[in-house]
Steps between C-alpha positions, in 0.01 A plus 500: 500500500319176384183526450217170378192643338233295493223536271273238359507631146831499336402715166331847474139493563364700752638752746634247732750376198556825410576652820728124563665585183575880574627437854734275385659710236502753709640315783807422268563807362537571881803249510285188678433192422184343420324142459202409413225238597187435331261214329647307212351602139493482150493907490743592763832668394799328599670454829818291630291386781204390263533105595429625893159657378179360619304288303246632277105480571169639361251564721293667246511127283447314820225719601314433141528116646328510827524183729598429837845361419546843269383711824754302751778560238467879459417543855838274597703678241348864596522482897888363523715314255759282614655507126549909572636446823765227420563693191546855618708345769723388248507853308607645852778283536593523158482938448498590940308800497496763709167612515223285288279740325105340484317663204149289422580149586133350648308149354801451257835569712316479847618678839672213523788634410496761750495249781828316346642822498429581861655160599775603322606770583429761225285840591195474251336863396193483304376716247103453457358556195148410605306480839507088509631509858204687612218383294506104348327662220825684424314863439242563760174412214286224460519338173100502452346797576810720470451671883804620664548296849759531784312223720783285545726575760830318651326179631201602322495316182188316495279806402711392149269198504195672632508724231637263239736771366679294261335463208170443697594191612501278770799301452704747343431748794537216743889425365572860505391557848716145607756649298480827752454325787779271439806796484347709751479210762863395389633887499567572237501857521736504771787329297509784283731805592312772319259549284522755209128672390546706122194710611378654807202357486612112525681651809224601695297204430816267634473739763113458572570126457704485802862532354800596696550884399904409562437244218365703255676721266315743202753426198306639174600318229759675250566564133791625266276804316848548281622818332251814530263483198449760219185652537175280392157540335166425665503125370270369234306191719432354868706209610408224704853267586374211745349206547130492335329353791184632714773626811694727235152690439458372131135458537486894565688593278351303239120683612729849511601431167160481359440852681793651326469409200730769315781383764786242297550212795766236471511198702796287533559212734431132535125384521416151653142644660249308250240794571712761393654309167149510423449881534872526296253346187278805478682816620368816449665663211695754663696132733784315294651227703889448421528161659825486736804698416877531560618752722658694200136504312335642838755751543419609145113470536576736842676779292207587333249457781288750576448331870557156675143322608537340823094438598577179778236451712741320774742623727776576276875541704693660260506446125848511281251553214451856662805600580609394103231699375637777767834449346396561151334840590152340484207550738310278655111411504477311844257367780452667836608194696766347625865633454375633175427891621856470652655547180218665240450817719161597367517815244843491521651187332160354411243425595285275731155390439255238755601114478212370261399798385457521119329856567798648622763297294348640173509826650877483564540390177277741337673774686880433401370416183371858416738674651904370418678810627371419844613084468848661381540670824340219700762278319781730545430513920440076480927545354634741721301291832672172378755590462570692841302200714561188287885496409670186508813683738227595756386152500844342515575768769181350697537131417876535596371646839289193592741237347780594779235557755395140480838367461656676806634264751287718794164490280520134466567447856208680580315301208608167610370636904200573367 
């Protein structure tokens, strides 16, 4: 088969990328073919389709500018852009799919690509990465006073703006809700053939929100965990691999920190939050910040890990950083919410501790801390569970399964019917 993934990102940041980047080495090891479509930039690898990508934008630069000609440009760009419609429509003539794979392609790609598709021809599956198509807020919080809230609901999306979820703002909760409002009125969610959740719990909520249950497929995301590993110590510190920003948790683990203070933590990741660059100048003793890191340097700060620190405070689907850590015969520290629990059974390869709780997130890390045999055997269940759920031939075996379900001549019929 053919198969287009898109992805906004075209390097390796995040777990869309590196999920994009795994399927499709995986995908031709499998003997198919695979194309790519993306945003243009300065840090994206190479690609023989490169002068078909998108244009580059910042919303994060143009958001440091407000105006109203700023707003009207990100909201034009982020709702539907007729520059990823005309060019996608040329990278479909050029490659012809099969199938067009959707990884995380909102504000910068647009859905507009999944409309050219469906007036093209090409079945479009969709694997979501966050819960954008249920919440404009992309993961069911609001920005200010960091509740949880499910209010919207298909049709719903002005309870964005009552609530000013977006960064407690008016007009930025106003253009998400438009945004919302603007593919559910045009259908979007009925252009695509099926929709691929990592985690059970993103299911269920798609589920709640009023999604097909033919549409929706539980896919958990897959990693290569390699040759078996020689037996391991306990690990000598606590590792924290993410993004330092208030929805990772890296305000609680921060206050955590200060509780354990015999614990080693290192944090690695980007940090553009300006409140937490200023808690990285005056860490407790025990916290060393790395700054970002190749994947080669995590996988060596993960062999001598004592335990993975996952403290988000959103709705997490499913993290790659987990199943690495999993991988390497690490536990995991993790939050009770979201898809989380799905993977760090509690006591078993980890262990879970309340969103926002600093109490219980020392404890955690007070308890594996003191006692290494037990975070040997926690990390020894994490390998052998990864390796029996997570292996990249069950998820070929699965994505293979929906990829000639969508592109059967009978399915489409029915599709096109519909």
């Amino acid at each position: 088969m053919r198969i287009l993934l898109a992805n906004t990102r075209h390097y390796r940041q995040g777990g869309d990328s590196t999920y994009t980047f795994g399927l499709a080495e995986a995908l031709r090891g499998a003997g198919h073919e695979v194309g790519f479509f993306a945003m243009a930039g300065s840090r994206n690898e190479p690609d023989p389709n490169e002068d078909l990508f998108v244009s580059y934008i910042d919303f994060r630069e143009l958001n440091r500018h407000k105006s109203v000609s700023t707003g009207l440009r990100v909201l034009r760009r982020s709702i539907f852009s007729s520059e990823a419609e005309e060019k996608f429509t040329k990278l479909v003539e050029r490659f012809r799919p099969d199938v067009v794979h959707l990884q995380n392609i909102h504000a910068h790609l647009t859905p507009s690509i999944v409309f050219a598709a469906s007036r093209i021809g090409v079945p479009v599956v969709w694997t979501l990465h966050d819960y954008k198509l249920m919440c404009p807020n992309s993961h069911f919080r609001l920005d200010e006073s960091g509740e949880l809230c499910e209010a919207c609901r298909p049709g719903r999306y002005h309870w964005a703006v009552v609530n000013r979820c977006k960064k407690d703002s008016l007009l930025a909760s106003g253009m998400a809700a438009i945004e919302a409002y603007a593919h559910w009125a045009r259908g979007l969610r009925d252009r695509v053939r099926c929709f691929l959740s990592p985690s059970q719990f993103l299911a269920s909520k798609l589920l709640e929100h009023g999604w097909p249950g033919d549409r929706v497929r539980h896919v958990p995301n897959f990693i290569d965990a390699g040759p078996a590993l020689a037996p391991r110590g306990a690990g000598s510190h606590f590792l924290f691999v993410g993004k330092l920003e208030e929805l990772k948790g890296i305000d609680t683990l921060l206050d955590a920190a200060e509780r354990a203070k015999n614990a080693p933590i290192l944090l690695v990741g980007p940090c553009d939050d300006p409140g937490v660059r200023d808690r990285l100048g005056r860490l407790p003793a025990n916290v060393r910040y790395l700054g970002t890191k190749t994947k080669e340097q995590i996988a060596e700060l993960l062999a001598d890990a004592r335990a993975l620190v996952a403290p988000s405070i959103w709705y997490e689907n499913q993290p790659m950083v987990i199943l690495e850590a999993f991988a390497a015969g690490v536990p995991v520290i993790g939050s009770r919410l979201g898809g989380i629990p799905e993977l760090v059974a509690d006591g078993e390869r980890g262990v879970l501790a309340a969103p926002g709780s600093a109490h219980e997130l020392a404890d955690a890390i007070r308890l594996l801390q003191k006692d290494g045999a037990r975070a040997v055997s926690m990390g020894q269940a994490a390998r052998d569970y990864v390796t029996r759920n997570h292996s990249v031939a069950a998820h070929l075996e699965a994505i293979g399964d929906i990829y000639r379900h969508v592109t059967d001549p009978v399915t489409q019929q029915h599709a096109v019917a519909g």
